[in-house]
N, C-alpha and C positions, 0 to 999 in steps of 0.2 A: 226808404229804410231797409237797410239787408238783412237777408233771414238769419237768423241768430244760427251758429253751429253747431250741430248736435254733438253732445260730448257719445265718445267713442268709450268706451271700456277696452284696456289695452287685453289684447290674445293672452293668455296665461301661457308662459314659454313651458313645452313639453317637459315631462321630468324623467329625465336621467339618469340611472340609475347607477351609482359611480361602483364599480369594481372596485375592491384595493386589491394589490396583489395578495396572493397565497404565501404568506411567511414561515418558511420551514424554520427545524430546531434550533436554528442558531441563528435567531431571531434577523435573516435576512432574507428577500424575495428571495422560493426556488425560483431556479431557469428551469424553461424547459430542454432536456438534453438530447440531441438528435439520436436516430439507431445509429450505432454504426455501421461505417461504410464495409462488406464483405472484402476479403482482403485474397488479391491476383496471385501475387506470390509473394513466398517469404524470405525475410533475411533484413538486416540491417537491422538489426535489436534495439531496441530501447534497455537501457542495464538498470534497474533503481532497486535502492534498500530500502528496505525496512529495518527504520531504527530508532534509538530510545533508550538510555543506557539504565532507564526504571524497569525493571521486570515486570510480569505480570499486565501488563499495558495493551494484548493485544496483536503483536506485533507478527507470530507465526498465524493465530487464527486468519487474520487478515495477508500473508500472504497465500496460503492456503487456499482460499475462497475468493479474494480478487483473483488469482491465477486459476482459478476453474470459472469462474465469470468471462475473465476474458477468451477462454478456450471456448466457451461457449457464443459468443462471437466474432467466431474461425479465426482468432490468433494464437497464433504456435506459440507456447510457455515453457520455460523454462525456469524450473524452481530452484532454490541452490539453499539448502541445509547449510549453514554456516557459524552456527553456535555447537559445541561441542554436548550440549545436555538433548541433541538430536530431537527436538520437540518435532520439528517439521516431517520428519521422515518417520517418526511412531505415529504422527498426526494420519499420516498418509497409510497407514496398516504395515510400516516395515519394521519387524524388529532388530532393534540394534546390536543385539550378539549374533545375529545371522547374517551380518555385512562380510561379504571378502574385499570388496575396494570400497573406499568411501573416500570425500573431498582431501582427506588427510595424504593419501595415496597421492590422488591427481596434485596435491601443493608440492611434497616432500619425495618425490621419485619421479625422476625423468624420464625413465620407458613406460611411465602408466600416461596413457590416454584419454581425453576427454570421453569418448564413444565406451574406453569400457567400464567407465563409474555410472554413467548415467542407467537409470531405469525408469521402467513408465510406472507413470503415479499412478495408473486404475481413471485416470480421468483422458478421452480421447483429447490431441492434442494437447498433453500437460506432461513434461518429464518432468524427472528431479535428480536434482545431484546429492545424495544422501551423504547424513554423517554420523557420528558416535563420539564418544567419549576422549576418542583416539585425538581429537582435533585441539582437544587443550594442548599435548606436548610442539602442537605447530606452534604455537605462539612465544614457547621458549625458543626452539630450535631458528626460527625466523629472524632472532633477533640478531643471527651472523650471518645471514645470507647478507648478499650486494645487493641492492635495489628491494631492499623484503615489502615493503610499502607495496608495490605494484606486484606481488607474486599470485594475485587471484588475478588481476587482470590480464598477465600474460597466461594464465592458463586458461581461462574464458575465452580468449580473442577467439579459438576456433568455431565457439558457437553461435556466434553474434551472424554471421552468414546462414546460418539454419534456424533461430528465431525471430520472434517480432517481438517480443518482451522475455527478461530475466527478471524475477523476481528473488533480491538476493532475504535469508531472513537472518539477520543476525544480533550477536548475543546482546546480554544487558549488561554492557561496560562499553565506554571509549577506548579498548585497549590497541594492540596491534589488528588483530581478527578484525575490528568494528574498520579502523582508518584502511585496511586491504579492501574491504567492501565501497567505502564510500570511494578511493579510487578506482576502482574500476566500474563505477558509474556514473550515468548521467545526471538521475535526479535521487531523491531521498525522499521517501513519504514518512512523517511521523506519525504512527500511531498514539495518541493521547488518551488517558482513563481520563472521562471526566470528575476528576475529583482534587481536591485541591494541592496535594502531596507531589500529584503528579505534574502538577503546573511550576513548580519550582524547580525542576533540574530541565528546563527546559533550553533554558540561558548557556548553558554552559554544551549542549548538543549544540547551539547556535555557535557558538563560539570553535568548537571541534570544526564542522563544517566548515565555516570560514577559514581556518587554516591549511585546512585541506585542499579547498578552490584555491589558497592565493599559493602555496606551497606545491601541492602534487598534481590539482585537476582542474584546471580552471572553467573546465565545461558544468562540472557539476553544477546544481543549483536545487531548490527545495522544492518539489511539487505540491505539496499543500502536506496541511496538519489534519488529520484524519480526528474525530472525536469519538473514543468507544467508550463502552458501558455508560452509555446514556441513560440515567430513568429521568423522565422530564417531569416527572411525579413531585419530585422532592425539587426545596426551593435548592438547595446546593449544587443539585446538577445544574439546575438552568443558570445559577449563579456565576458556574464556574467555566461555562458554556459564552455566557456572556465575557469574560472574564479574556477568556482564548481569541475571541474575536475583536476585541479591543487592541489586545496585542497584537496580534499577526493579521488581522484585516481579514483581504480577499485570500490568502495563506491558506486557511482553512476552508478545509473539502463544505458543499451546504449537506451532502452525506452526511450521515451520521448513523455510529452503528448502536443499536439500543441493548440492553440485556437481553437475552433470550435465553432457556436451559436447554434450548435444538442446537446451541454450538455444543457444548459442554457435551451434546448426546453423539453429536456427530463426527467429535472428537474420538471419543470410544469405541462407534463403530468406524472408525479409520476412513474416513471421507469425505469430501465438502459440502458444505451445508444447504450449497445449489442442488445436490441431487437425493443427498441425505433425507431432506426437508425442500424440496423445492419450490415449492406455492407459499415458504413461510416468509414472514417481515424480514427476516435474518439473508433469508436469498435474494429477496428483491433488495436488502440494501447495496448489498453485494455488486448485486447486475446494475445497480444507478450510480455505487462509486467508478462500476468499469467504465462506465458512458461518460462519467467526467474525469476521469483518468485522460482518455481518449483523445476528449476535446482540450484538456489542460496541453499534449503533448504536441510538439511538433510535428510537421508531416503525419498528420493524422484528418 
């Protein structure tokens, strides 16, 4: 008779401790975002707006402070004031009745030069092409030139050899000023307020764009949707946050820029917020849109 087999109690399989990933504000995995690579030499621009034809949305803060982010990992910037209410260039400590040239000049006179509008923002690596008030009668005056559509792009062409990024900021309308910007770029970042007002003229920015790619720029294309005044406090924000993502997907930046009163301070003292406030949430969001800027772009 054969010995009976001793029952075995099977091993308890080790336990596992399942990670989930880290789900940033807009309820999907962050990536993680490599440094940028230091950059040999300059030239061959990337051109992108900022645009949103809702006011109030962000639009200058954010080029402002992504263009001192990126300067801050050694790419040469070039900022371009392009709304006539000159947000970007008071933003930046210049005041608007003490301009002798501004982009008005460089669009509407042909012995004015790129080289003598531009001035330095106060941020190493970061110019600006300043504007004023002046810049509304371009958009009457523009409407009999030949080719008025591309009248920023041929005045730009020269600096696109001397930067790696323009950052153009323009106003809050579709008009002629908005469609001159969007031709003479490559991509178009939308700044968005998350709040629900804002999410409704979004359609019709889409719709602008697409006309423009099939009509004047076929290179253009949309870099992502940027989501500011975030408070994730309130159910409305995350609502409307979720809301934006359903819509446009992987579109939108996993950035996101939150409230903070160190824009609004760094605004006043004429500055970016990266050195304004440099260690605050406001700069690091900054420095983590530049990093997916970076990665979103070609040849980067």
């Amino acid at each position: 008779m054969s010995e009976p087999i001793p029952f075995r109690k099977p091993e308890p399989e080790p336990l596992v401790a399942k990670v989930e990933p880290e789900l940033g504000p807009t309820g999907r995995p962050m990536p993680v975002l490599p440094e940028p690579k230091p950059v040999t030499e300059h030239g061959q621009a990337r051109v992108v707006s900022m645009c949103n034809q809702k006011g109030g949305v962000g639009k200058t803060t954010t080029t402002i402070n992504l263009g001192a982010a990126l300067a801050e990992y050694g790419r040469k910037v070039l900022l371009v004031d392009f709304d006539p209410q000159g947000s970007l260039s008071v933003g930046l400590g210049l005041n608007p009745h003490e301009m002798d040239l501004t982009i008005y000049n460089l669009l509407m006179e042909r012995d004015v030069r790129l080289e003598d509008v531009v001035v330095p923002s106060g941020v190493p690596g970061m110019d600006l092409l300043p504007s004023n008030i002046d810049l509304s009668a371009a958009e009457v005056q523009l409407v009999h030139e030949v080719a008025r559509e591309q009248t920023l792009a041929r005045v730009l062409a020269p600096a696109l050899e001397d930067y790696d990024v323009i950052l153009i900021d323009c106003q809050p309308s579709l008009g002629l000023l908005t469609v001159n910007a969007l031709t003479a770029s490559h991509g178009v970042i939308v700044p968005l307020e998350c709040e629900y007002f804002a999410l409704r003229g979004v359609a019709l920015l889409k719709t602008t764009i697409d006309k423009v790619r099939e009509r004047l720029n076929p290179r253009l294309e949309i870099d992502g949707v940027l989501g500011t005044m975030f408070d994730g406090r309130t159910l409305h924000g995350r609502e409307v946050m979720e809301r934006l993502v359903q819509a446009w997907g992987d579109t939108v930046f996993h950035t996101v820029i939150r409230r903070t009163v160190k824009f609004s301070d760094s605004t006043v003292a004429g500055e970016p917020i990266t050195s304004y406030a440099s260690s605050s949430t406001g700069a690091e969001s900054y420095r983590q849109l530049a990093k997916e800027v970076l990665v979103r772009w070609p040849d980067e």
